[in-house]
C-alpha positions as CSV (number, residue, x, y, z in Angstrom):
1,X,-51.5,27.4,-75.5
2,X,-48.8,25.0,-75.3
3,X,-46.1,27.8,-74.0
4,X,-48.2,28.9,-71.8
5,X,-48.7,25.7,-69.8
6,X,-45.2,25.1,-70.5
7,X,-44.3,28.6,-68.0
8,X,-47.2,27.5,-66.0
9,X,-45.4,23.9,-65.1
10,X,-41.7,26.0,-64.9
11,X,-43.3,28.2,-62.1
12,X,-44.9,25.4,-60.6
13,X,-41.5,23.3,-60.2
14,X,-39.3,26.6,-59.2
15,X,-42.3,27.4,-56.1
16,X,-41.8,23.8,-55.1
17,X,-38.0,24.1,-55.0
18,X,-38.0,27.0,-53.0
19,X,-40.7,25.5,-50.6
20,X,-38.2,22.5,-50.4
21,X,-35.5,24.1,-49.8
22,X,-37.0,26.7,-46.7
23,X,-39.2,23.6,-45.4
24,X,-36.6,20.4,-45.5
25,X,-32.7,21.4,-45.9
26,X,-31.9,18.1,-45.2
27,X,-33.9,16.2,-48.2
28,X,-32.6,19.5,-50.1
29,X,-28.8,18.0,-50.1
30,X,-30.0,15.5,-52.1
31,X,-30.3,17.3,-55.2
32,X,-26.5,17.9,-55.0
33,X,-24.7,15.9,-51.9
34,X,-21.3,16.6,-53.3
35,X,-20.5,13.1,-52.0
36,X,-20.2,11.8,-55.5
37,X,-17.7,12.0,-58.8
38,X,-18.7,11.0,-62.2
39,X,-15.2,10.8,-64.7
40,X,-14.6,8.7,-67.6
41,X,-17.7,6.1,-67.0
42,X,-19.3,5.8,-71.2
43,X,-17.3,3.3,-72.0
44,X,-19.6,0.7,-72.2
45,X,-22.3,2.7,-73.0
46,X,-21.2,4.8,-75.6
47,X,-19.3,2.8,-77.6
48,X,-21.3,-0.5,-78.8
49,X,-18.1,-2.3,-79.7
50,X,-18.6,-6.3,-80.7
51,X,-16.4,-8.5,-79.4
52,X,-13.6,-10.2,-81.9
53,X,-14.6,-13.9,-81.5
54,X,-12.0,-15.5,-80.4
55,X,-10.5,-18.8,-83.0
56,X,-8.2,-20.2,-80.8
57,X,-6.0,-19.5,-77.6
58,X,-3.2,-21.6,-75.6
59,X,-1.1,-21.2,-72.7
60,X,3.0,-20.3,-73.1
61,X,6.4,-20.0,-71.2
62,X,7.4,-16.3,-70.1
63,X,11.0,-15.1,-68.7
64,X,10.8,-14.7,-64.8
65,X,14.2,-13.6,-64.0
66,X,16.9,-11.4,-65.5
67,X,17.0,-8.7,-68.4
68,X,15.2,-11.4,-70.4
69,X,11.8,-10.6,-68.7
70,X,11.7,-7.6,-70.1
71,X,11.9,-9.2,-73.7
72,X,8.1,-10.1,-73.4
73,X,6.9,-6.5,-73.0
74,X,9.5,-4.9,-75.4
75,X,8.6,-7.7,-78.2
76,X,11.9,-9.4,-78.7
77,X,11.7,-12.9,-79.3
78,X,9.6,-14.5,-77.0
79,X,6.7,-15.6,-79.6
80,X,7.7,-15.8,-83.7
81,X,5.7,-16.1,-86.4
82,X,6.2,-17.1,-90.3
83,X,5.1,-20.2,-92.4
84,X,1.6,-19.6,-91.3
85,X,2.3,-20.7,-87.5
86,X,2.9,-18.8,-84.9
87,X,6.6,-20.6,-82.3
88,X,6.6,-20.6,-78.8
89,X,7.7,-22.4,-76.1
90,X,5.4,-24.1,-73.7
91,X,7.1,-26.1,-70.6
92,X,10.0,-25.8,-71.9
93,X,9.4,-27.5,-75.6
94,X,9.3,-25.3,-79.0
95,X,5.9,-25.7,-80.0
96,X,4.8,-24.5,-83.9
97,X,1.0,-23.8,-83.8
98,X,-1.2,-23.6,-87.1
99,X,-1.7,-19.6,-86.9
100,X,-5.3,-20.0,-88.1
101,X,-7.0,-23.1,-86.5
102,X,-4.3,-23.1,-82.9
103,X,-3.5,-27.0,-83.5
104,X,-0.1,-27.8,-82.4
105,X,1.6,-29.1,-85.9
106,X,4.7,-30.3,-83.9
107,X,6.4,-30.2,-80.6
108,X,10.3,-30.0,-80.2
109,X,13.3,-30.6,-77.6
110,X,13.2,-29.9,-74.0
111,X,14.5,-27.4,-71.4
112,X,14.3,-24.6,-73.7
113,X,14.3,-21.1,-73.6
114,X,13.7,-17.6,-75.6
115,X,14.6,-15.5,-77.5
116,X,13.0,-17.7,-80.7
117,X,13.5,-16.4,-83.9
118,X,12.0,-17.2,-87.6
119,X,13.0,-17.1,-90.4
120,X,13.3,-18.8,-94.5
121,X,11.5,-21.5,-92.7
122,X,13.3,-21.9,-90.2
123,X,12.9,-21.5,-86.5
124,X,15.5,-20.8,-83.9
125,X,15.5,-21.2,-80.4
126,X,18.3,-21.5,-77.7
127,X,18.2,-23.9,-74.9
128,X,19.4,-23.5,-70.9
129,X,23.0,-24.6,-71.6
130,X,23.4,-22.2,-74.3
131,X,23.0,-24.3,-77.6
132,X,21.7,-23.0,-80.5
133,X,18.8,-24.9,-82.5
134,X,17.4,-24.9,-85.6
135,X,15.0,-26.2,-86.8
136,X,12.6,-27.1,-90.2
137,X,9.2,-25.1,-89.8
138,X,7.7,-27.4,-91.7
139,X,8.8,-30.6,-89.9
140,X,9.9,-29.8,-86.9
141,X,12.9,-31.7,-87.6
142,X,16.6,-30.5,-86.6
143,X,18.5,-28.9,-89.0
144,X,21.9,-28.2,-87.0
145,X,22.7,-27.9,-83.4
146,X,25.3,-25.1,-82.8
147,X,29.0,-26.0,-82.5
148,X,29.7,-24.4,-79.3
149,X,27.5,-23.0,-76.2
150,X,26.5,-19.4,-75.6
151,X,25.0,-19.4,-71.8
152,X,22.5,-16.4,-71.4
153,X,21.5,-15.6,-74.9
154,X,19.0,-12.8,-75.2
155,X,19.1,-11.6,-78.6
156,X,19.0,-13.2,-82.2
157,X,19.9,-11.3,-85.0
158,X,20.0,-13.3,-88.6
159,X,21.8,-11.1,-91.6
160,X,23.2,-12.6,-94.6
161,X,24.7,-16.2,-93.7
162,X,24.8,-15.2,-90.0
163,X,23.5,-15.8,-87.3
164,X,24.4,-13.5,-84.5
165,X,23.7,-13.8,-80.8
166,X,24.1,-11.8,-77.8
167,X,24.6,-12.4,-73.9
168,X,27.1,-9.5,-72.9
169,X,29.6,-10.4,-75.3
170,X,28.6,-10.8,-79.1
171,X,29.2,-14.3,-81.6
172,X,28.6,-15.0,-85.4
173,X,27.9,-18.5,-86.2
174,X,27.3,-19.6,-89.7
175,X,23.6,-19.9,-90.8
176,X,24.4,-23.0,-92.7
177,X,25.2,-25.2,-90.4
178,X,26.0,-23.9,-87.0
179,X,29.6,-23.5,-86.3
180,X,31.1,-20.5,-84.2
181,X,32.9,-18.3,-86.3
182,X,34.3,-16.0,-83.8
183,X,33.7,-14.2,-80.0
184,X,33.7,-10.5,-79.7
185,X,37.7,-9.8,-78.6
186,X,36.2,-6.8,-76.3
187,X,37.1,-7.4,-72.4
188,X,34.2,-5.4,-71.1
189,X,30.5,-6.7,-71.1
190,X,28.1,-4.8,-73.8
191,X,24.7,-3.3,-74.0
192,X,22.0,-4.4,-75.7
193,X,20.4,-4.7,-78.4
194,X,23.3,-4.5,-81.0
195,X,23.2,-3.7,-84.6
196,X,24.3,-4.9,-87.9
197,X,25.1,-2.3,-90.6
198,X,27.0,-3.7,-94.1
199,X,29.8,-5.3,-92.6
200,X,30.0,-3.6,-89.1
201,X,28.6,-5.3,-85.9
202,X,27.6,-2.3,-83.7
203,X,27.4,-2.6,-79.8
204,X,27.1,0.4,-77.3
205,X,28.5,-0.3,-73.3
206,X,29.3,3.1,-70.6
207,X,32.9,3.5,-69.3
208,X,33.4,5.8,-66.2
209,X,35.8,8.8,-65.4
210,X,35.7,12.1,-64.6
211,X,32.5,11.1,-65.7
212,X,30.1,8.4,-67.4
213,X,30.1,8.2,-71.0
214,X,28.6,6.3,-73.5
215,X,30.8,4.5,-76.0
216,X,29.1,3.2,-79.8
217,X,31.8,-0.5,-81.1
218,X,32.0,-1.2,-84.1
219,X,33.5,-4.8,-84.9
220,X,34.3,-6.7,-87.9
221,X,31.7,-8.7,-89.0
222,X,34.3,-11.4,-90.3
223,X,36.4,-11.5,-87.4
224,X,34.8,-9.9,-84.5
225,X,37.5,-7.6,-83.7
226,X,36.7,-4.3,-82.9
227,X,38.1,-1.7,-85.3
228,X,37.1,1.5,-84.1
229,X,34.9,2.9,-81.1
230,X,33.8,6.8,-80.6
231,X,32.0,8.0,-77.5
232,X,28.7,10.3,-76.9
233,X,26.8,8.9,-80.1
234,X,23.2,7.2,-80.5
235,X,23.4,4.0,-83.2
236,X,23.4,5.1,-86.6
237,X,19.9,6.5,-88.2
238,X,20.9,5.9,-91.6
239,X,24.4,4.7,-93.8
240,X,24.7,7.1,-96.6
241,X,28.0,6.6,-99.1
242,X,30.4,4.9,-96.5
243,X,29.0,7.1,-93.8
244,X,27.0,6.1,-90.2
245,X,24.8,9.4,-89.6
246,X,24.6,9.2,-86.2
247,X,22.5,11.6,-83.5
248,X,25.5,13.3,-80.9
249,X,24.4,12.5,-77.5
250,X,24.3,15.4,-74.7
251,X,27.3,15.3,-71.9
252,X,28.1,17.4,-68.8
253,X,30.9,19.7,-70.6
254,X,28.6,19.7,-74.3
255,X,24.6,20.2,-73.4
256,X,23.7,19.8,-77.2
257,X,20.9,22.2,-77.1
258,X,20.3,21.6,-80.7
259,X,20.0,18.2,-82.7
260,X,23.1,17.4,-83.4
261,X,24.2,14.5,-86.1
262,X,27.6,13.3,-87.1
263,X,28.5,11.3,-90.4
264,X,31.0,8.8,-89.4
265,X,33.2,7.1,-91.3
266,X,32.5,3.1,-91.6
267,X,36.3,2.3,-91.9
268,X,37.7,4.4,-88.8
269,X,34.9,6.0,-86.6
270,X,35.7,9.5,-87.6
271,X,33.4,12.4,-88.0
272,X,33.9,13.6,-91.2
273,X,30.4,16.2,-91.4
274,X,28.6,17.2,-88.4
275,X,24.6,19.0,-89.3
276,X,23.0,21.1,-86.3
277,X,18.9,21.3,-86.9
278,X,17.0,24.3,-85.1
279,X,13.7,23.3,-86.7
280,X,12.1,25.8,-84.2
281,X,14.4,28.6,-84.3
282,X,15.7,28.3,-80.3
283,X,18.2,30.6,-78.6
284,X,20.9,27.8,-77.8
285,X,22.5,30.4,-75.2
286,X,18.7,30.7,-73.2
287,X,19.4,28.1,-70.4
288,X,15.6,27.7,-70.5
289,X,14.9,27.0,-74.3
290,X,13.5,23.6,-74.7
291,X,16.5,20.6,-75.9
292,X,16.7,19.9,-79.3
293,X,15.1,16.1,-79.9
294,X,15.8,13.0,-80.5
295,X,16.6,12.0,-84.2
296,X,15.3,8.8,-86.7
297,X,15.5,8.5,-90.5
298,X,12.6,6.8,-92.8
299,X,13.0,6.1,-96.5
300,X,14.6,9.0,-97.8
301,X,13.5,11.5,-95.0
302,X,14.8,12.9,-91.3
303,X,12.5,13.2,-88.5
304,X,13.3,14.9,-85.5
305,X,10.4,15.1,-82.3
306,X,9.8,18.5,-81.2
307,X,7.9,20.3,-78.0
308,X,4.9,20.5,-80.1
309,X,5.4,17.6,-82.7
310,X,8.0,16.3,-85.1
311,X,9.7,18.2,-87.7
312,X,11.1,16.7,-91.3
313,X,13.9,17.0,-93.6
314,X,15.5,16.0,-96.7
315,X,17.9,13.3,-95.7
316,X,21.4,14.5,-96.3
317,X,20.8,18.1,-97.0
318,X,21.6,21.3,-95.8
319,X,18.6,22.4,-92.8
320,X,19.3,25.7,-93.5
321,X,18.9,25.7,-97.3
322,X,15.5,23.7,-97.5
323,X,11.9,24.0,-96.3
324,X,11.6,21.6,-93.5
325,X,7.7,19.8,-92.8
326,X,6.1,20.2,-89.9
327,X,3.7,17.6,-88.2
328,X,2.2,19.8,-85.2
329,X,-0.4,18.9,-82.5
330,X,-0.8,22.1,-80.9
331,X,-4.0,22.7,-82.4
332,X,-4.9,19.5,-79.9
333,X,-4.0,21.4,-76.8
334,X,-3.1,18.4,-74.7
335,X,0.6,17.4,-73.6
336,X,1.6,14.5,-76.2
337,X,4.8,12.7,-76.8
338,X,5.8,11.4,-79.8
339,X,4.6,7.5,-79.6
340,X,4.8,6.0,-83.9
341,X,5.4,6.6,-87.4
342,X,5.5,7.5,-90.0
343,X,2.9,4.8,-90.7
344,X,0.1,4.9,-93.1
345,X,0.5,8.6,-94.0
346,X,0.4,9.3,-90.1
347,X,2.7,11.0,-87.2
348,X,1.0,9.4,-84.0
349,X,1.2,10.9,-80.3
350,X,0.0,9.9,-76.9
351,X,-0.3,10.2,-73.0
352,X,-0.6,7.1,-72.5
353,X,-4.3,7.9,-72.0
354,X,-5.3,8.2,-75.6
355,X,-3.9,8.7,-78.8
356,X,-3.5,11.5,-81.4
357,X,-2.6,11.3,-85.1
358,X,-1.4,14.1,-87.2
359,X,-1.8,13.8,-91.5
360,X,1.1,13.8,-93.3
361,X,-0.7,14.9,-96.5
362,X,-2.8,17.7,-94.9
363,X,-0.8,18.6,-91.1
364,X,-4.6,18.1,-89.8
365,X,-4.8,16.8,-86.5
366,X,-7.7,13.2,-86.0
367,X,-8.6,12.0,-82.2
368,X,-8.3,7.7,-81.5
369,X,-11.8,6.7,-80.2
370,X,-12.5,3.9,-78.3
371,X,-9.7,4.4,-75.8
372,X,-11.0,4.2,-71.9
373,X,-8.0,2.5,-69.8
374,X,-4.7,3.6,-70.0
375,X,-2.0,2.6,-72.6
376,X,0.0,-0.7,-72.0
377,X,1.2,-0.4,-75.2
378,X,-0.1,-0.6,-79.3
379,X,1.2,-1.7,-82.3
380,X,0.5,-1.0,-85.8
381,X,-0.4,-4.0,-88.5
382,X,-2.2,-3.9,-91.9
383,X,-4.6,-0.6,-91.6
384,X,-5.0,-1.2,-88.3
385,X,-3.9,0.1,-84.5
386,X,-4.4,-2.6,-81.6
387,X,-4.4,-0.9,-78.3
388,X,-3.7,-2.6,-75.4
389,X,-4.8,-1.6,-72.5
390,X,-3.7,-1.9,-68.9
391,X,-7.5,-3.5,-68.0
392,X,-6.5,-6.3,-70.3
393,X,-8.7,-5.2,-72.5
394,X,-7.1,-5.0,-76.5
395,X,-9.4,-2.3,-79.0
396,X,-8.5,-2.7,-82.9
397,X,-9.0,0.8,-84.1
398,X,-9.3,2.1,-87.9
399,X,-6.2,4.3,-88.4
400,X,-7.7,5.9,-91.5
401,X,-11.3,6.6,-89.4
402,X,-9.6,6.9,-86.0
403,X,-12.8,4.3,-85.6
404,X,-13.1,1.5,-83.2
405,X,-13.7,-1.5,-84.9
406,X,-13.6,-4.3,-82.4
407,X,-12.2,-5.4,-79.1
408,X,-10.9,-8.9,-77.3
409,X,-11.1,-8.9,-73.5
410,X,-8.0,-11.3,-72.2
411,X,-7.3,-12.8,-68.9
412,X,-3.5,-9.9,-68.6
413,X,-2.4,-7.2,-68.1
414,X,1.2,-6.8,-69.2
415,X,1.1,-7.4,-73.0
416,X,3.7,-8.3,-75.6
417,X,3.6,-7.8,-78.8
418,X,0.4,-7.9,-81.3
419,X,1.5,-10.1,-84.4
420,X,0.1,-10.3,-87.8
421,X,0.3,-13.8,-89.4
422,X,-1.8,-15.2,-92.2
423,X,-4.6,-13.1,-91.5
424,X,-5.3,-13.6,-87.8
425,X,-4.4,-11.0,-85.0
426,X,-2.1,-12.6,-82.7
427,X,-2.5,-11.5,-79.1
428,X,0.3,-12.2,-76.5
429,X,-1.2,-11.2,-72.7
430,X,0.9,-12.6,-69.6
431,X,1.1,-16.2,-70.7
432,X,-1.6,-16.0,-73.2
433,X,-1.8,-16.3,-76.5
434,X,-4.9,-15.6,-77.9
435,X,-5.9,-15.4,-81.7
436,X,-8.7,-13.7,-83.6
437,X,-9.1,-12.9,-87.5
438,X,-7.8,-9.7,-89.0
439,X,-10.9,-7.5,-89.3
440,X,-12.1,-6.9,-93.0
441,X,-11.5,-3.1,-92.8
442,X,-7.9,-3.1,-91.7
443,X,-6.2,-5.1,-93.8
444,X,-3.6,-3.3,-96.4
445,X,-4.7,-3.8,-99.6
């Protein structure tokens, strides 16, 4: 009985349809008007996704001018954390902030500037004319002021019982107290970021020709002189028994169609071994074979991103003599670049409009939820990924669930760095810092 009536009500609509449609075209466009477009709009309504309540939150000082604006979005140095607070600078004063409750524990100097630094409990900042300052966490006391100026400083690099800065030329001062050991002796200005490996400063700067070429420095950590340079490579992946492995970098007269890494010596720049890596099998004489990729070393393993994912070796071993792993995402279908890892037993892609993870253990491919702006940038702490996105609108996501977990609307939309620091999430959003606790479920255990 109940079909029957069921049929009877079908024929009864389809009837009325067609009566609508002979009778009154014009209230007949409104079952379709094709005047409308429905995309990505289930954000709110799909995802039920609490809000992180927010502990505490305080304005800060960003770079507006220069290469040093940049430093904010790339993450170096303009906020530090360590000794359970979280440095910045806030009209020009180093401020240290209790990371959990946001109190201001002490204020220090004036007119000063990133990059900031932390670290042994100690925090460094640099001020307009170039000094150097250090200063006791804990206190906020001074512990030395440098010996000599440095105008421009824009990187911070600590290693042993230096302290090394850069501003187109590279010094070493000594960690203990402050004084200028030496200036680099090169004429030319230098790129950054620079490196320290074992007792070699490493810089990279471009001279020009026939045509440009990239050239990697090495200087003496002692002295600052340089002691060798070679052109066309990347800065060393790895040091493996007085050897830089460096990735070869493609030139007009040498395409590189395969990945190419040298071993140089630390002592004189040479290339003493050079491994090519055709993890997918490429004719390197087809002009239109896809480029070999770009090259990175974790623990004791070699990763190299391909067309479809990233491919792994044995560091230090022959490609062509062991079984090489392979973290594919073509079961995914979409057009991914490689974005992070390895991290928590994951390879992770993106689009920039949402983000894919690949197993290690299994090679199976997992889908990030909660995702519905595009990607300003993420960053990986504890069990967690915290997704930025360019709405200003942060999403902590599980990266063993691929689950949302919770999200922080902020006041930005260029981010900096997410920082981890005695269990709160520290958010930095245009001259905002914003702090909420480090969800339950994504903390490493």
């Amino acid at each position: 009985m109940r079909g029957t009536l069921l049929k009877s009500y079908l024929r009864t609509v389809i009837i009325g349809l067609g009566l609508l449609l002979m009778v009154n075209p014009v209230q007949a466009a409104a079952v379709d008007s094709h005047t409308s477009f429905i995309g990505s709009n289930l954000d709110d309504y799909y995802v039920n996704l609490s809000a992180a309540k927010v502990e505490w939150s305080t304005t800060m000082d960003l770079p507006t001018l220069g290469d040093i604006a940049t430093d904010y979005i790339m993450g170096k140095g303009v906020v530090a954390v360590g000794a359970g607070k979280a440095f910045i600078l806030q009209k020009g004063q180093l401020l240290a902030i209790n990371a959990q409750t946001g109190k201001v524990v002490w204020k220090y100097g004036s007119k000063l500037k990133a990059p900031l630094l932390y670290q042994d409990g100690v925090a460094y900042v640099t001020s307009e004319a170039g000094t150097i300052y250090a200063v006791n966490a804990a206190t906020g006391k001074n512990k030395w002021s440098s010996s000599a100026n440095s105008k421009g400083i824009s990187q911070l690099v600590i290693d042993k019982d230096q302290l090394f800065t850069a501003n187109g030329d590279i010094q070493a001062y000594n960690l203990k107290d402050g004084k200028l050991q030496w200036r680099d002796n090169f004429g030319e200005k230098l790129y950054e970021p620079f490196m320290v490996e074992g007792n070699l400063i490493l810089a990279q700067n471009s001279e020009s020709g026939a045509y440009t070429y990239d050239i990697l420095h090495a200087f003496d950590r002692t002295t600052g002189k340089e002691l060798w340079n070679n052109r066309d490579h990347y800065f060393p992946i790895t040091e493996i028994n007085g050897t830089l492995i460096t990735q070869r970098k493609a030139t007009l007269f040498d395409t590189l169609p395969l990945t190419t890494l040298d071993s140089l010596d630390v002592k004189t720049g040479k290339v003493v071994k050079t491994v090519v890596y055709n993890p997918a099998n490429i004719d390197p004489n087809d002009p239109e074979a896809p480029r070999g990729g770009i090259a990175w070393s974790d623990g004791d393993r070699i990763f190299i991103t391909g067309q479809k994912g990233v491919y792994s070796y044995p560091v230090n071993a022959d490609p062509a003599t062991v079984t090489r792993d392979n973290y594919s995402y073509e079961s995914i279908g979409a057009k991914l670049s490689y974005a992070a890892g390895p991290y928590d037993g994951r390879i992770l892609f993106s689009n920039e409009q949402s983000i894919y993870g690949v197993k290690m253990v299994n090679k199976s491919a997992v889908q990030y939820s909660g995702i519905s702006n595009p990607i300003a940038r993420f960053d990986l702490l504890g069990h967690g990924m915290y997704v930025a996105q360019t709405d200003g609108k942060l999403i902590a996501i599980d990266l063993i669930s691929a689950k949302p977990v919770v999200q922080l609307k902020t006041s930005g939309r260029v981010f900096g760095p997410t920082l981890l620091e005695s269990g709160m999430i520290i958010v930095q959003s245009k001259g905002i810092l914003t702090a909420f606790k480090e969800p339950q479920v994504l903390k490493m255990k």
